[in-house]
N, C-alpha and C positions, 0 to 999 in steps of 0.2 A: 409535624407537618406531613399530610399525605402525598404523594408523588404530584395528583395532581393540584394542589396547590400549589406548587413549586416554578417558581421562571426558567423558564430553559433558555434562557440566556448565556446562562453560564456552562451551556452542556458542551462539556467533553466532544461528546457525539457530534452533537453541530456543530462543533468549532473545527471537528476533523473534517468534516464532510465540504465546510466551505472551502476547505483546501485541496482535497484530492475527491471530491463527491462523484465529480463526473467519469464517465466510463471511457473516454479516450485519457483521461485522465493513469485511472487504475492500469490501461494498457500498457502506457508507456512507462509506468514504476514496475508491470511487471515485466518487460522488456530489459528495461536498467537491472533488474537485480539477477535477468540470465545473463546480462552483458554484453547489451548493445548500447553506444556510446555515441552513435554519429546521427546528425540529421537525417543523410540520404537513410541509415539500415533503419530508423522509425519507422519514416515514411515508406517505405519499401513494404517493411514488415506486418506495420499497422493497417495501412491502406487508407491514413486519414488523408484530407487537404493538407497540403505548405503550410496554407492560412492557420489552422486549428493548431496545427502542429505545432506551430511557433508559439503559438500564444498558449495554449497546455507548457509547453519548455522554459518561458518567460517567466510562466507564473509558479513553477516548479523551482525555477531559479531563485526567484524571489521571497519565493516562502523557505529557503535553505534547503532544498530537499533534495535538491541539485545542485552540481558547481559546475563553472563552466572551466575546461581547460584545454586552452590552444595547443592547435596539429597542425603540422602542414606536410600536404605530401607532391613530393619533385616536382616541382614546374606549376604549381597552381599556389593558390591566395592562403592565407593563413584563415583556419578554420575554429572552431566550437567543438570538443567531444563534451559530453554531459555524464556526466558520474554522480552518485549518488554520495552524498556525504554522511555522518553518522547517523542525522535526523534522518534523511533517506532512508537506508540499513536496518532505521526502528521501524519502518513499515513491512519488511521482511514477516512476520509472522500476523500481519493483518490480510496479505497478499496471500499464503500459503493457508490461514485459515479460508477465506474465499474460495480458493485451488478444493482443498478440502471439499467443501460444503455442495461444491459446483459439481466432483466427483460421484457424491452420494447421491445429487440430487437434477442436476440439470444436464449429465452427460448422456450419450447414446452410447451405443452397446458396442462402437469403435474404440472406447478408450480413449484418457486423457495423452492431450499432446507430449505433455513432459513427466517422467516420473523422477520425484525425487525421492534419492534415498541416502541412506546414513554412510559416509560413506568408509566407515568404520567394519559395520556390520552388515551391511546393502537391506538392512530392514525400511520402508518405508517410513516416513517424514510425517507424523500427523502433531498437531495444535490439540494441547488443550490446558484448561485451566486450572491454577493451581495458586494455592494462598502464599502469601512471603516466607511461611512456614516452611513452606516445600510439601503441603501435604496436596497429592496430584491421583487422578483427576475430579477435579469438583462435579454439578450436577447444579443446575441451580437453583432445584430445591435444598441443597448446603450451602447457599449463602444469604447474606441478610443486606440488603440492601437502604441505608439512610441516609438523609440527608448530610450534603458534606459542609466543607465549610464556607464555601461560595454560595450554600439555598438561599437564594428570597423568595416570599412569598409571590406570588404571579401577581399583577395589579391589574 
């Protein structure tokens, strides 16, 4: 079966994108994963609407990518902080590969806002791919790509 015979129904790819596709979206995972937790520092940070905001949070909640976990500070209502839980966590290097991609290729010559590094060796943090072998870094002329076990044929 050639790729494009194949249903993307079952793609990987679109099944992520229906979840986190949108770019207020990506913001706010990548927000969460430097660790901000509250409604007001999103919003603050982001500069999206209340409206969006909530409904990106809702649906981050929803899809487990988020959890939500009660704060209350002196004298006001009990509140929401939002933490990312392990599904959450596994977006970590889809978020860092972007960071990546965005550095090489769509920054100005101010430099990226955040540098991350090892913080072991203070070597910078780069993404790349590598087979369950551990043999690292691939090139995608070394991989082969077929059909999995989900292909149907397109109708």
């Amino acid at each position: 079966m050639e790729w494009l015979e194949a249903s993307t129904d079952n793609c990987p790819v679109q099944r992520t994108l229906d979840v986190i596709g949108e770019k207020w979206t990506l913001l706010i995972l990548r927000d969460a994963v430097n660790g901000v937790r509250r409604f007001d520092d999103f919003h603050r940070h982001i500069g999206l609407s209340e409206a969006v905001l909530s409904d990106r949070l809702r649906k981050l909640t929803s899809a487990g990518i988020l959890k939500t976990v009660p704060y209350r500070e002196p004298g006001s209502r009990s509140r929401n902080e939002y933490r990312l839980t392990r599904k959450g966590w596994d977006l970590w290097p889809v978020l860092m590969a972007l960071s990546q991609w965005g550095e090489a290729y769509a920054l100005g010559s101010e430099g990226p806002a955040l540098d991350v590094r090892h913080t072991e060796c203070d070597a910078p943090v780069r993404v790349v791919v590598e087979c369950s072998a551990e043999h690292s870094p691939l090139t995608p002329r070394e991989v082969t790509a077929r059909p999995g076990t989900g292909a149907r044929v397109r109708s």
